[in-house]
Legacy VTK file of the C-alpha trace (Angstrom):
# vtk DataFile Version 3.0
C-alpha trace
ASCII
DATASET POLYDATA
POINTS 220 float
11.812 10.306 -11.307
13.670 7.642 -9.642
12.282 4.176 -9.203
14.682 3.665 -6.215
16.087 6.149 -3.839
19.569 7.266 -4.286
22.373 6.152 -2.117
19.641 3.429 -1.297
21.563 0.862 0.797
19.272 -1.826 0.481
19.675 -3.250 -3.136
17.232 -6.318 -3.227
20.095 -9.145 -1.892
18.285 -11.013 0.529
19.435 -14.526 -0.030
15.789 -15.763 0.700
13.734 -14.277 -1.662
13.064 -16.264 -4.826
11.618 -13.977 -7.537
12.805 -10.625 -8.907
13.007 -8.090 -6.373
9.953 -5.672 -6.530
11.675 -2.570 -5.327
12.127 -0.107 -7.842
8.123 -0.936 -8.757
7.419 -0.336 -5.721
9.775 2.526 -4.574
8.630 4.270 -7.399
4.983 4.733 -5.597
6.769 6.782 -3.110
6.251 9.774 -4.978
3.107 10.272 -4.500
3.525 11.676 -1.060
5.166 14.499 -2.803
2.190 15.579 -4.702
1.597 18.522 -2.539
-0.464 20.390 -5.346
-3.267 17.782 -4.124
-5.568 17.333 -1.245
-5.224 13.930 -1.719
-3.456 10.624 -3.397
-5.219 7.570 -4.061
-2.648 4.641 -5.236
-3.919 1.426 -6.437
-2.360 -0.947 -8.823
-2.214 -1.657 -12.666
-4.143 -4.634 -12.453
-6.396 -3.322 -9.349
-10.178 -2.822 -11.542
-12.094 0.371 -9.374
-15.721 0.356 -9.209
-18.022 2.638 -7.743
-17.714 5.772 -5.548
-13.529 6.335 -4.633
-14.934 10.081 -2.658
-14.687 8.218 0.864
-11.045 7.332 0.064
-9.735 10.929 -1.125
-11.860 12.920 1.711
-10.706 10.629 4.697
-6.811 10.953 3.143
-7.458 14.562 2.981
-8.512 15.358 6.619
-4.966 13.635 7.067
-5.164 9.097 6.962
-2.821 7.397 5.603
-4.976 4.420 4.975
-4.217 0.876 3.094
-5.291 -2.929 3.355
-3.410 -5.744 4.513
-2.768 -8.143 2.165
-3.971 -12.061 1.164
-0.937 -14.392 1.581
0.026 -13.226 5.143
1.168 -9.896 4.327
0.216 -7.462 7.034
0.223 -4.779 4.054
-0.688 -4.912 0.526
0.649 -1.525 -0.802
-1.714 -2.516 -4.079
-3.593 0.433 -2.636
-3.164 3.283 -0.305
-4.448 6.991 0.468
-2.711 9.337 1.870
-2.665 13.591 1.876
0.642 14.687 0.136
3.340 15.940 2.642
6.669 16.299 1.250
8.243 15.987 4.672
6.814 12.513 4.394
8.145 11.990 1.344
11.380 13.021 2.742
11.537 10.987 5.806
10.795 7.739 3.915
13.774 8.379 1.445
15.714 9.094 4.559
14.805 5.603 5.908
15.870 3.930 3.001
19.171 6.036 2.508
19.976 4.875 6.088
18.507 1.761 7.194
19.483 -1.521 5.708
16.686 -4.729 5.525
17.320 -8.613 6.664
15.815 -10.835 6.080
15.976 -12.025 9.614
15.226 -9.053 11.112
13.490 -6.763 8.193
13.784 -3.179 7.669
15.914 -1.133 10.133
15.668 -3.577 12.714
12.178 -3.360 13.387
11.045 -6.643 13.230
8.115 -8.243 11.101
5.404 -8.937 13.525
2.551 -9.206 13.036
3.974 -11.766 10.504
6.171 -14.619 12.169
8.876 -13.761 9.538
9.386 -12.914 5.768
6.258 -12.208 3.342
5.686 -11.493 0.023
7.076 -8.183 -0.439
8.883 -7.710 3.429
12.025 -7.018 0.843
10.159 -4.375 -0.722
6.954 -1.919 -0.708
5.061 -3.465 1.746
7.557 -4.832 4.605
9.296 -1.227 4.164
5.505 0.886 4.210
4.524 -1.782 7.101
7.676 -0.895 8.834
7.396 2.670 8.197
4.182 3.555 9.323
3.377 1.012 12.040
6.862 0.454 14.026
6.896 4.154 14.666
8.320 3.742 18.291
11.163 2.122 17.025
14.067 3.969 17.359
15.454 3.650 13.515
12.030 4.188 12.111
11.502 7.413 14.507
14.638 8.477 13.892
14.053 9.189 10.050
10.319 10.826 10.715
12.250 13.232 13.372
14.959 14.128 10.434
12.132 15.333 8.298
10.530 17.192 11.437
7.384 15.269 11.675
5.750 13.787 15.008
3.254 10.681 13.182
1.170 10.908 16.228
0.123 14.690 15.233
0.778 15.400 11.801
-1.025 12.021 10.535
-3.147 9.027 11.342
-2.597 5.572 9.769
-5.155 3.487 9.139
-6.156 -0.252 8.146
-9.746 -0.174 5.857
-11.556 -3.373 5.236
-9.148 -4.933 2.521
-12.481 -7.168 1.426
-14.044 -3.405 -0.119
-10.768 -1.510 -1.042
-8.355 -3.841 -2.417
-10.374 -7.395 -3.075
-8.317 -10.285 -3.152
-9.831 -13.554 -1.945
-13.069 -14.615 -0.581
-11.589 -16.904 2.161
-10.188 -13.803 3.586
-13.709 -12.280 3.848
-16.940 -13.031 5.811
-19.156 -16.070 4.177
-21.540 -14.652 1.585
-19.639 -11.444 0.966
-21.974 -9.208 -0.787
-19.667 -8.227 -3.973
-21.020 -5.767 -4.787
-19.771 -3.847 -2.135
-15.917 -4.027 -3.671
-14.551 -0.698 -4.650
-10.864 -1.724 -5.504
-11.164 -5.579 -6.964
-7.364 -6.925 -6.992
-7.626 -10.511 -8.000
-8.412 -12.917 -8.393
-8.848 -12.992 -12.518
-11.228 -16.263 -12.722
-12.916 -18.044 -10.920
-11.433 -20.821 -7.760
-13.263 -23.876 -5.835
-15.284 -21.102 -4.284
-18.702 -20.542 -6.490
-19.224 -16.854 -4.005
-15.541 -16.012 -5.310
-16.368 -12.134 -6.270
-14.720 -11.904 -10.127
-13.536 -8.585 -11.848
-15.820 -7.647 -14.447
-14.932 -8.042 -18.219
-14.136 -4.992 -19.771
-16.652 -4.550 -21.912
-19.005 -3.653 -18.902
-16.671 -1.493 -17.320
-17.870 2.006 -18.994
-20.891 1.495 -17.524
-19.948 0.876 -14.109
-17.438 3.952 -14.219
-19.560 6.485 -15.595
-17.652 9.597 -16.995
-18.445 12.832 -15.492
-21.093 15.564 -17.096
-19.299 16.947 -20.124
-16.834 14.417 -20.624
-17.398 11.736 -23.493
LINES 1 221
220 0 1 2 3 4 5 6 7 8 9 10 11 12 13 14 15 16 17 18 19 20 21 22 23 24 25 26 27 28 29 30 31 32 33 34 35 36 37 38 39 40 41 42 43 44 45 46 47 48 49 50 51 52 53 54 55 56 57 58 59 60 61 62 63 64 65 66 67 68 69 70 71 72 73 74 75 76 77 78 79 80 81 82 83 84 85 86 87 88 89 90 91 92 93 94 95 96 97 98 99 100 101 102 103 104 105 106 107 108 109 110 111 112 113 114 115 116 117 118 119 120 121 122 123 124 125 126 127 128 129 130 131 132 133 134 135 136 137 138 139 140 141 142 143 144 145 146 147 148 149 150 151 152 153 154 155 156 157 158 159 160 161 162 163 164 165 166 167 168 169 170 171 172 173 174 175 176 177 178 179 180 181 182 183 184 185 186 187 188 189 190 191 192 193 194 195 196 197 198 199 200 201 202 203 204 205 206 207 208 209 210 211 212 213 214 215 216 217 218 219
């Protein structure tokens, strides 16, 4: 599949960003929403470490969420995880979007602005400005235009959703309460080793991880 959209206009130039573009890494996630021969899609990173029970995730995405975190350096999205029930038309009005919206980096992705953020974040340039933009500037005109071209109303045919970034995609413990109970975490992000904070919930080494993920009956 592609990694970017064809006739994509935007092509990673903002003259502001100062590390490799992320888009075709994160375009590429796009695809999922085309997985129609599922209820659900759970996304989550390479270097995202899952513990526990994910059943909450695929059943809430099912009854039709699209559901994902916001993110730990001012992002108001981390697309590092997301759920969502398969819907080609979806799938078709995001390409749309990208085949006919340009980004700036004053003004981000089709015009629509980047509040909440007071400008450019990680990622505006990519993944999770465009997903942000996408999903949660619905009433602008350029955003609505491209879910109206693939014959979908968001306020009917799907709800979008922020969950509780500090249980499904763990990234700091300054961004959660005091005392965070870890072991609450389902999607652990970063960080990789330990900071100044001595509560700082770690991913666990991978030695342990077979028995925290136990394999279903019949499998070995």
């Amino acid at each position: 599949p592609w990694t970017t959209p064809p006739k994509m206009i935007y092509k990673g130039e903002s003259r502001t960003r100062r590390i490799q573009w992320q888009g075709p890494v994160d375009f590429i996630r796009l695809h999922g929403f085309a997985l129609t021969d599922y209820n659900a899609v759970v996304y989550v990173d390479g270097d995202v470490q899952v513990h526990g029970d994910f059943i909450p995730m695929f059943r809430c995405a099912a009854a039709g969420h699209f559901l994902v975190t916001s993110g730990g350096v001012g992002d108001p999205l981390n697309c590092g995880f997301f759920a969502i029930k398969p819907d080609i038309r979806l799938f078709h009005a995001a390409v749309h979007l990208l085949q006919n919206s340009n980004y700036s980096e004053f003004f981000g992705w089709g015009l629509s602005g980047f509040v909440p953020a007071k400008g450019e974040f990680p990622g505006s340039d990519a993944g999770q400005g465009f997903l942000h933009s996408f999903f949660f500037k619905i009433d602008h005109p350029v955003i609505r235009a491209s879910w109206e071209a693939a014959n979908i109303t968001p306020e009917i045919d799907i709800k979008t959703e922020m969950v509780d970034m500090c249980i499904w995609n763990y990234q700091l413990s300054m961004l959660c309460v005091s005392n965070h109970d870890c072991g609450l975490v389902r999607a652990h992000h970063k960080p990789d080793n330990k900071g100044s904070d001595p509560q700082e919930c770690l991913k666990h080494p991978v030695a342990e991880m077979d028995s925290l993920l136990p394999l279903p009956p019949g499998f070995t």
